[in-house]
N, C-alpha and C positions, 0 to 999 in steps of 0.2 A: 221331442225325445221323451221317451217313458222309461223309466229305470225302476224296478222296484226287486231291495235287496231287504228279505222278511227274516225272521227269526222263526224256528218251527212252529213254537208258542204260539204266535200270531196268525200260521195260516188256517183259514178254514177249510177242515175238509168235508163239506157240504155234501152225503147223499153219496162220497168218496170219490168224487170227477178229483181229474189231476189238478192239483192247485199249481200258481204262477210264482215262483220263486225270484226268478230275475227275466230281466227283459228287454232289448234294445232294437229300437226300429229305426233309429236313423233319422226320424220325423224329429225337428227342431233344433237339428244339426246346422250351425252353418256352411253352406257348401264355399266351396271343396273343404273343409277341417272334416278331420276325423271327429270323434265323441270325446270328452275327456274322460282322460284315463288311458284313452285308446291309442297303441303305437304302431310303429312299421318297419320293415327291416326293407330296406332295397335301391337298388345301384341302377333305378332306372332315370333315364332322363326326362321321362315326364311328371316326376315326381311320386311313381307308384300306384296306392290305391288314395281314393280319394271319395269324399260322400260328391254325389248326382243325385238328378231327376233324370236324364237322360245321357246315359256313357254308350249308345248303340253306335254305331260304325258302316261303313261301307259292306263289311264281311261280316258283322257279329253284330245281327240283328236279335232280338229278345223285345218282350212287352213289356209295356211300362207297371212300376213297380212303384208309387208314391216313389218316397226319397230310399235310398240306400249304398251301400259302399263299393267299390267296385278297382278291378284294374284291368286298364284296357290294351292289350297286346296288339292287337290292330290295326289300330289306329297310331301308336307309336314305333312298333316294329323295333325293338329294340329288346336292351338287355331284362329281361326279367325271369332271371335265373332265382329258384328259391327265394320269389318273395314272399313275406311274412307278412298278418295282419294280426296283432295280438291284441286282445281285450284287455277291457280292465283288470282288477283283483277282484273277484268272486269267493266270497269265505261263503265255506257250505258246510249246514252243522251238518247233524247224521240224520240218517233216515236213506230213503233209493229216491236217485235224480236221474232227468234226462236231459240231458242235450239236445235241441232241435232246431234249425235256418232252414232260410229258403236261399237258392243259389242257378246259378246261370253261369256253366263252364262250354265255353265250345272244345273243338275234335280237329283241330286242324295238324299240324306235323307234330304230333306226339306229344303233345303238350298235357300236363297232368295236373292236378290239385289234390291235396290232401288236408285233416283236419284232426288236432291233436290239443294235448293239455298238456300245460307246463305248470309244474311245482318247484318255486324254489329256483328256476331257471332249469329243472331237468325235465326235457321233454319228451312227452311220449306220444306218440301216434295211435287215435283214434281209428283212422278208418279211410282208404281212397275212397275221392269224390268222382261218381263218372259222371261223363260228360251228359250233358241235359239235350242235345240233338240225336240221339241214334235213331230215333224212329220219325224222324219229322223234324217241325220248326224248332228253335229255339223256344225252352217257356220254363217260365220258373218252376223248381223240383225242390222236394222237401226231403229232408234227411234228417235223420236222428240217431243218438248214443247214449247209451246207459253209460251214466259216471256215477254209479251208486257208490263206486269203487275208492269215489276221491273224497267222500263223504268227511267232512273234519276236517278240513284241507283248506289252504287258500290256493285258488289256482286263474291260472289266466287259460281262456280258447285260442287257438294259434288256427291258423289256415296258411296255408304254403302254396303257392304258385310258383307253377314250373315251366318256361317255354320251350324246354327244350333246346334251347339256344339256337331257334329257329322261330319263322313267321308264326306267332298264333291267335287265338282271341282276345280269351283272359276271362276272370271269374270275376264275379258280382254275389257279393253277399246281404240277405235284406231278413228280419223277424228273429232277430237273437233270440230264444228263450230256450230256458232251464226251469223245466216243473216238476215235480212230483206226484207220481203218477198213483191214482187208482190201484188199490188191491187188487179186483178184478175189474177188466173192461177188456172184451174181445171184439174187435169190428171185421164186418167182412168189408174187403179191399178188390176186390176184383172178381168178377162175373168172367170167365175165363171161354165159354159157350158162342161159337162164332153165330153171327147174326144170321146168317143164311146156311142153312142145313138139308141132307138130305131127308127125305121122307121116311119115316120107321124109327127105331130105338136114340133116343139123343141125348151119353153122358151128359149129364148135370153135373161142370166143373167149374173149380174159380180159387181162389185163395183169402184167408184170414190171419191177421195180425194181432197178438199180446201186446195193448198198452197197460198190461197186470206187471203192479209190483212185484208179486207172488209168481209161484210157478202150476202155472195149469197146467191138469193132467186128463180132463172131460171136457169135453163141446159138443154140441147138440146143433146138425144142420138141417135147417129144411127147405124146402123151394115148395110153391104152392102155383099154379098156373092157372087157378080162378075156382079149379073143381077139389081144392083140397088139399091140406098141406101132408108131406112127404119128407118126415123125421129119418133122423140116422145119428147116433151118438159114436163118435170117434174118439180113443185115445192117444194121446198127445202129452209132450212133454216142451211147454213152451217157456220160456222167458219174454222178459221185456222186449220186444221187437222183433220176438221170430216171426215165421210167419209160416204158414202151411197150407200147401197144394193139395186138396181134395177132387174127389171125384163118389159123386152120391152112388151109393148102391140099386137107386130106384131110379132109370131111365125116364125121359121124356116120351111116350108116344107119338109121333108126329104126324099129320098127312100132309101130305101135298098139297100146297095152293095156300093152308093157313096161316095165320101166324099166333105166336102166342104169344100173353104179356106174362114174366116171369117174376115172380118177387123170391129173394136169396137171404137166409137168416141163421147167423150164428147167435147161439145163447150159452150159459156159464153160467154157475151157481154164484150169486152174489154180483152181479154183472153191474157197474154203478153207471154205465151209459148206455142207455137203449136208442141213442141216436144213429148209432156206428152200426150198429148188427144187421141193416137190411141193406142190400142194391137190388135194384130191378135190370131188367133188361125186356129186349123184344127179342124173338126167334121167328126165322119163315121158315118155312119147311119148302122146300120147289118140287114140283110137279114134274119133272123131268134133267136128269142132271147134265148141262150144256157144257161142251168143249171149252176149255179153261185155255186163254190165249193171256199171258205175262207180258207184262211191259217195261223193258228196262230201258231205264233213261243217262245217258251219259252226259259229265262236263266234259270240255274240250275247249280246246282252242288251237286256232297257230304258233301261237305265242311259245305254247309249251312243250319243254323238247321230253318231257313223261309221258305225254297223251296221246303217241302210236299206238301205247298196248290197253287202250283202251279201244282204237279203231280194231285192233288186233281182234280184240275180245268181241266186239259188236260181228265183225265177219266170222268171226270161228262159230257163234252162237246162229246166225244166219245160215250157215251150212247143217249145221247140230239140228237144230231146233224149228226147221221154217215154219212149222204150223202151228206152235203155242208159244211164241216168243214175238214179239217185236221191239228190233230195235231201236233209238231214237239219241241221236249225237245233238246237246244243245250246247252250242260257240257260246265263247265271250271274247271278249276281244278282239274280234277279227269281224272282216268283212259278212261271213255269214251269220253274226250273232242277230238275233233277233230279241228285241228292249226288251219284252213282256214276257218270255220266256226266263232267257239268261236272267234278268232279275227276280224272278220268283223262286225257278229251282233251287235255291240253297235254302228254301225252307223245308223242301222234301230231302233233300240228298246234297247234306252240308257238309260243312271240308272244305278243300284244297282240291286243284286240277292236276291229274285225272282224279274224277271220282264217280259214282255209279252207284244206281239206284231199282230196285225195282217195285213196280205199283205204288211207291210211295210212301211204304211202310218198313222194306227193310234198304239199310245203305249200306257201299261198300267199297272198297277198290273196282273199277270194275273188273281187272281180273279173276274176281270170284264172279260173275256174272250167272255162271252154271248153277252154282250152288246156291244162289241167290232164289233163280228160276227154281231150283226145287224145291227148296224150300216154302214157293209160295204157291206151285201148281197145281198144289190137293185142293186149296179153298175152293167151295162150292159160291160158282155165282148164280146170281138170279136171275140175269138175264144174259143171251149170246149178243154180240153184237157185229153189225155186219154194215163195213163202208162201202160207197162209191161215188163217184164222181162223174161228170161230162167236163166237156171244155169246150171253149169257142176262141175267138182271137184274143178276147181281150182279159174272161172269166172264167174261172174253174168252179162251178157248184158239186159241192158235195152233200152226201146224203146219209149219213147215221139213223139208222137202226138200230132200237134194243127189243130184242122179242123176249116177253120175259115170263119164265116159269115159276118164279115166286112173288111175293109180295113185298112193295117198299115203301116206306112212308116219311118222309121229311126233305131237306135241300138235296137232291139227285138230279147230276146232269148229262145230258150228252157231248163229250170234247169233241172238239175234232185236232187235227196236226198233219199241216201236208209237208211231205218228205220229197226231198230230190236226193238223185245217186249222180256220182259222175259230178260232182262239184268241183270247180278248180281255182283253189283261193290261189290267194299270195308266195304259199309255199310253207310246208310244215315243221317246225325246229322239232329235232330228233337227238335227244341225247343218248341213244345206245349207238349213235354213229361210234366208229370204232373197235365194240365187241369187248369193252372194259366192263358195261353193264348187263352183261347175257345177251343171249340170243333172242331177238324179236322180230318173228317173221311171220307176215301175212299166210292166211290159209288160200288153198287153190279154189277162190273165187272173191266174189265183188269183183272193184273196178281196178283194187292191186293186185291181181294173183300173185301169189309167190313170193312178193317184194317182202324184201332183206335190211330190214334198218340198220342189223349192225356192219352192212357191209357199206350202205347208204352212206350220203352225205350229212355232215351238220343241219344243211336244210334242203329241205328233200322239194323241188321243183322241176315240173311239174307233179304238184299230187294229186288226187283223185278223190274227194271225202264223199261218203256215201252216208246214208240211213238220214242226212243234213236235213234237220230241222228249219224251215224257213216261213211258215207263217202258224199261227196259231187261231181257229175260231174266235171269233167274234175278238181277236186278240186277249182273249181268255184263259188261262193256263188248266182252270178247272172247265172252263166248258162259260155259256152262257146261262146265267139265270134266267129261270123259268123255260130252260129246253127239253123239262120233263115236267109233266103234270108233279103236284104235293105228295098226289099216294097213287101207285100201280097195283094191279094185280094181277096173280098167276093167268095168262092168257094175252095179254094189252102186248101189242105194237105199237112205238110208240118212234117216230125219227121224225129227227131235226136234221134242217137241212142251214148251212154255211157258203156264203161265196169270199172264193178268194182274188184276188188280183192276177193275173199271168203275166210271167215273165218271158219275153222273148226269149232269152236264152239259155232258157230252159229246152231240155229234149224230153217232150210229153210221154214218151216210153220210158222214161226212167223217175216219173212223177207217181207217190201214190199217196191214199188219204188213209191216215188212220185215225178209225172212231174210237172211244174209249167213254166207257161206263164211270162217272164220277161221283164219290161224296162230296158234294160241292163246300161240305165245312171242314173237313178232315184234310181234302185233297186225293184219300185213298182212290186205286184205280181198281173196279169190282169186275171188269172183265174188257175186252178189247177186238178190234176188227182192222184186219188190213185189206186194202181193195186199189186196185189202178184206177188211172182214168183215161174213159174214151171220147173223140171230136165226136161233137153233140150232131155234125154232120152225117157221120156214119150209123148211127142210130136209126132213123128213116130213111134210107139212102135208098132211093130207086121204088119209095113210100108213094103209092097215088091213091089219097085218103076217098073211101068209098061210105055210101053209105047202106051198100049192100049188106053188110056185115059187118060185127063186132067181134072186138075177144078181149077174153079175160082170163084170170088164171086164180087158182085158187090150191092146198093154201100160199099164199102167200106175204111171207119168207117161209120155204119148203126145208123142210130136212133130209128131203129124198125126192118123193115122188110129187109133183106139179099136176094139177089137170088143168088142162087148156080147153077153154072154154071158146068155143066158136055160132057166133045164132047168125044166121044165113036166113036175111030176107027172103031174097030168092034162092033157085037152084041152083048150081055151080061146082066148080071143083076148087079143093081145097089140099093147099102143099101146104106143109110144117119144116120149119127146117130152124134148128137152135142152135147157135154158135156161144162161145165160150170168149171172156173180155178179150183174146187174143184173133177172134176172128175164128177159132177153129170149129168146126162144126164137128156135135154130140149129140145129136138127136137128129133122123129125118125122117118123113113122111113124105110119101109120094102121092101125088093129087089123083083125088078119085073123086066121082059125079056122087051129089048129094043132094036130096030135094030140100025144101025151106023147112028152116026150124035149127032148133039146138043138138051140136055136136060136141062131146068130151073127147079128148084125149088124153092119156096119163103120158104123162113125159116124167119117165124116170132118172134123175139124175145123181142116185145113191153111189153112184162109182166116182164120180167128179168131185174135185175139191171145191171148197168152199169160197164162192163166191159171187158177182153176178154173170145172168146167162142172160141174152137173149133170143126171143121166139119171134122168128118173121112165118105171119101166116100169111098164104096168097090163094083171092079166091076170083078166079076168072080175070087174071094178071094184074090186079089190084093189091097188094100190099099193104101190110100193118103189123107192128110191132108190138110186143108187150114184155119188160124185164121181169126177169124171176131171180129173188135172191134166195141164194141157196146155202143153208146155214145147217150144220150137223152138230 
C-alpha cells in the first residue's frame, strides 16, 4: 500500500510535471479487507467490494491488475443496488487537483457506475463511468476529474455501483491518485487516421488533451512523414481534461501500394512534459479500392426466449445486404455451441444473449445490425478476400484467399468459419410468444419464411437456425498464426488453406466457408469472403488426364476478365465451357481445330458474382480443369 498525503509546501514541482498528492493502489492490502480508513455501503450477500488479485468470472473477464478492489456481480447475482465504495478523508489544501483510477465496469442489463465526492456526508457527483467493453475485450480504462473545486476541503471519493436490479458484472477499481497538475502540459491522445487509406489527399486527424492547470488558448500541430514537418497553429479554449478533435489543414499526399510512417505533435508555450506530445502511426495507401464485405457476429442460444430477433435480424440483413454483409449465429448453450468460439466471443461483442457485433469493433443489440453495417462499410480494406471449399466423405477443405492492394505489416491472419443453414436443435424458447412483447416476425426467406413468434409457441419446435456457426479454423477464432506472411504488399496473394471434419448430417448445399481478413492482436475483422462448397468429385468428373495439353489461367483471382491459357502439344480441337459453383454454365466455347502451340482465351466474367468458377477445357475428348476465383 502507498499512501502519500503532502502539504503544498512539501511538493516539488520539478520542471512543473504534476506532482502526487495522495495515492492508493491496494498493494499491501490484506485481501479480502479494504485499506484503512476505507468503507462500503451494501446489502449484498457476498459481502460487496473487496481487495483481489483476481475477482474475474465466467461472464466478466478483464486482465490482471497486480492487487485492487473490486465487486463482482457475476459471480454472485444478486443484490447490488447502489453500492458504495468510500475512501479515506483526504484534506486538500488549495491550489487545482485531479482526480484519476483505473477501472473495469462491464455492460450487461443496464448496469451503471458513477463517481463522486462527498463533504461533510454531502454528496455530489462527479461524473458517469462507462463501461470499459464497447469496442472489444474488457481492459482496464483511465478516467479522471478536476476537484480544484474542493480545494480547502476535507473530502472522501465515493464510487456507486448499480445492477440495475438485474444480472450484471460489476466494477473493479485499482491506482487511486490525486495530483496536481502542470500549468501547461498538452498531449496528443489519438492519431484518429484509419490505417489503410485510399490513394490521393489524406486528412491528418486525431485528438489532444489539457493536463494544464491553466486555460490554453494556442497549440501548434504538426505531423512530419519523413519528408518534412507540417505546422498549423489552432485556437482553442481548453481546461484540465478537455480534449479536442482536429483535422490539419495540410493533407497527406498518398500513392497507392505505399505506406507511410507518420509522427503527430502538439506543442504549447511553456509545455512542462514533452513526453505526451507525439504518437506515431503507419498509413497504406491501396492501389485499388476492393469491395468491403462486414461481418456481424451474433450471440444466441436455445436457451434464450430474446434471441428470435436476433435470428430475425441476421435473415432481414441476408435479404438486405447479400453481397457486403455476412452473417454468423455463435450458440452457447445448446447443442450447436461450439467451445472456442462461444468462449472467446465476449471479448469482441460483450453483454448478455441476444447480442451482436460487427468486425469486431463496434457492438450492439443485434437489432441494429443495419446501422452497425453502415456504419462500418466505408473503411477501406487492403485486401478482398475470396473463400472455398471441396468436400469428400469424410473432409471439407477450404481455401482463403486475400489478394491485397495495400500494404501490411505485423500479426495478420487468414480465419476461416464454416456455416451450416437448416440446423434443427432441441427447439427455440421464444418469449414474444403471445404478442405482449411486439411483433417478431421472420422476413420472406432463410429456412423460417414468414414465421410469427408472437403468434408461435413458448418453444418453437421444430426450428430451423441458419448462418450456425459450427466449426472454426484451426479451432481459432482469429484465424491460425503464421497464416499470413509478417509483411504483404500491394500485389501478394496470399491463401491459406483449413480442413474441417464432415458431418453426416449435414446437407452439403446448405454448407458454406467464410474467410475473414484478421488483426490477429486486436481481433478486428479488415474484410471477408463467403463461398459454398463443391464434392471434390464433381471437380474432374468425366477428367481423362492427358498429356497432350495443359491450362492455365491468368490473372488469377480475376476481377472480371480470366485468360485461359491452353499449350497444345499436338493438334486438336479444343472446347471451353465454365460453369459457376452451382453447376450453371457462363461461359462457352465451341471446339475448333488448332495446330500445336499456345492458345488464350479471355473468359469475361465481369457480369457474375463474386466467386469460384470453374473452366473444363477438352482437347480431343480429354478433359481438364482449372478454378478461377472471381473477386470484384
Amino acid at each position: 500500500m502507498k499512501k502519500i498525503l503532502l502539504s503544498i509546501a512539501a511538493v516539488s514541482f520539478s520542471l512543473g510535471l504534476s506532482a502526487q498528492f495522495y495515492s492508493e493502489d491496494f498493494e499491501g492490502v490484506t485481501v479480502p479487507a479494504l485499506p484503512t480508513g476505507w468503507t462500503q455501503v451494501t446489502a449484498a450477500t457476498d459481502g460487496g467490494y473487496k481487495t483481489s488479485t483476481d475477482m474475474t468470472s465466467a461472464y466478466f473477464a478483464f486482465p490482471a491488475h497486480t492487487q485492487y478492489v473490486g465487486t463482482n456481480d457475476d459471480d454472485c447475482n444478486c443484490d447490488k443496488a447502489n453500492e458504495e465504495l468510500i475512501s479515506d478523508a483526504i484534506v486538500l489544501s488549495s491550489g487545482s487537483y485531479v482526480m484519476s483510477f483505473e477501472y473495469v465496469l462491464g455492460s450487461y442489463y443496464g448496469e451503471t457506475a458513477e463517481v463522486g465526492i462527498s463533504v461533510g456526508g454531502t454528496y455530489t457527483q462527479l461524473g458517469i463511468i462507462p463501461p470499459t467493453n464497447g469496442t472489444g475485450s474488457h481492459v482496464w480504462t483511465s478516467a479522471s476529474f478536476d476537484i480544484s473545486s474542493y480545494a480547502g476541503q476535507t473530502v472522501n471519493i465515493v464510487w456507486i455501483y448499480h445492477d440495475n436490479n438485474d444480472w450484471g458484472s460489476g466494477l473493479m477499481i485499482d491506482d487511486v491518485v490525486i495530483s496536481q497538475p502542470a500549468a501547461v502540459d498538452m498531449a496528443m491522445t489519438a492519431i484518429t487516421v484509419a490505417p489503410t487509406v485510399a490513394a490521393g489527399a489524406t486528412s491528418i486527424t486525431g485528438t489532444v488533451t489539457s493536463n494544464s492547470a491553466s486555460t490554453i488558448t494556442s497549440i501548434d500541430i504538426s505531423w512530419n512523414d519523413g519528408s518534412g514537418a507540417n505546422s498549423e497553429t489552432f485556437a482553442v479554449n481548453m481546461s484540465y481534461g478537455d480534449t479536442y478533435d482536429f483535422t490539419h489543414g495540410t493533407p497527406l499526399n498518398t500513392t497507392g501500394g505505399q505506406t507511410y510512417n507518420l509522427d503527430v505533435t502538439v506543442s504549447a508555450a511553456g509545455d512542462a512534459d514533452a513526453t505526451n506530445d507525439m504518437l506515431s502511426t503507419s498509413i497504406s495507401a491501396v492501389s485499388a479500392v476492393v469491395p468491403r464485405v462486414v461481418v456481424g457476429e451474433e450471440k444466441t442460444g436455445e436457451w434464450c426466449g430474446w434471441c428470435p430477433r436476433g435470428g430475425v435480424a441476421l435473415a432481414e440483413m441476408a435479404l438486405s445486404n447479400p453481397d457486403d454483409f455476412i452473417g454468423i449465429a455463435v450458440h452457447n448453450g445448446d447443442g450447436m455451441a461450439v467451445s472456442s468460439y462461444d468462449g472467446n466471443i465476449g471479448n469482441y461483442v460483450p453483454g448478455g444473449y441476444p447480442g451482436g457485433g460487427v468486425d469486431r469493433v463496434i457492438d450492439g443489440d443485434p437489432s441494429t445490425f443495419a446501422a452497425m453495417h453502415n456504419a462500418r462499410k466505408s473503411h477501406i480494406a487492403p485486401a478482398s478476400v475470396v473463400a472455398s471449399g471441396t468436400y469428400d466423405a469424410n473432409t471439407i477443405t477450404a481455401d482463403i484467399t486475400a489478394n491485397f492492394v495495400g500494404s501490411l505489416s505485423g500479426d495478420y491472419r487468414l480465419a476461416a468459419v464454416l456455416l451450416v443453414d437448416s440446423v434443427v436443435g432441441a427447439g427455440q424458447a421464444n418469449y414474444y410468444s403471445g404478442g405482449g412483447s411486439g411483433n417478431m416476425v421472420m422476413p420472406n426467406g432463410g429456412s423460417m419464411p414468414n414465421y410469427n413468434f408472437s403468434t408461435g409457441p413458448q418453444t418453437v419446435n421444430p426450428y430451423y437456425h441458419d448462418h450456425v456457426a459450427v466449426a472454426l479454423g484451426d479451432d481459432q477464432i482469429n484465424g491460425a498464426a503464421g497464416s499470413l506472411p509478417a509483411s504483404v504488399s500491394d500485389g501478394d496473394s496470399e491463401t491459406h488453406t483449413y480442413t474441417f471434419s464432415k458431418n453426416s448430417s449435414w446437407n452439403m448445399n446448405k454448407v458454406h466457408i467464410v474467410g475473414m481478413l484478421v488483426n490477429g492482436t486486436t481481433g478486428e475483422i479488415l474484410n471477408a469472403g463467403k463461398g459454398n462448397v463443391i464434392d471434390v468429385n464433381t471437380v474432374g468428373l468425366n477428367e481423362n488426364i492427358s498429356s497432350e495439353f495443359n491450362v492455365n489461367s491468368y490473372p488469377n483471382p480475376t476481377n472480371g476478365v480470366s485468360n485461359l491459357i491452353v499449350d497444345l502439344e499436338e493438334a486438336g480441337t479444343i472446347g471451353i465451357t465454365v460453369v459457376n459453383i452451382l453447376g450453371e454454365t457462363v461461359y462457352n466455347f465451341q471446339s475448333e481445330k488448332f495446330s500445336a502451340g499456345n492458345y488464350t482465351t479471355a473468359v469475361d466474367l465481369s457480369n457474375q458474382p463474386n466467386g469460384i468458377y470453374l473452366a473444363y477445357v477438352v482437347v480431343n475428348g480429354n478433359q481438364k480443369s482449372v478454378r478461377i476465383n472471381l473477386t470484384k
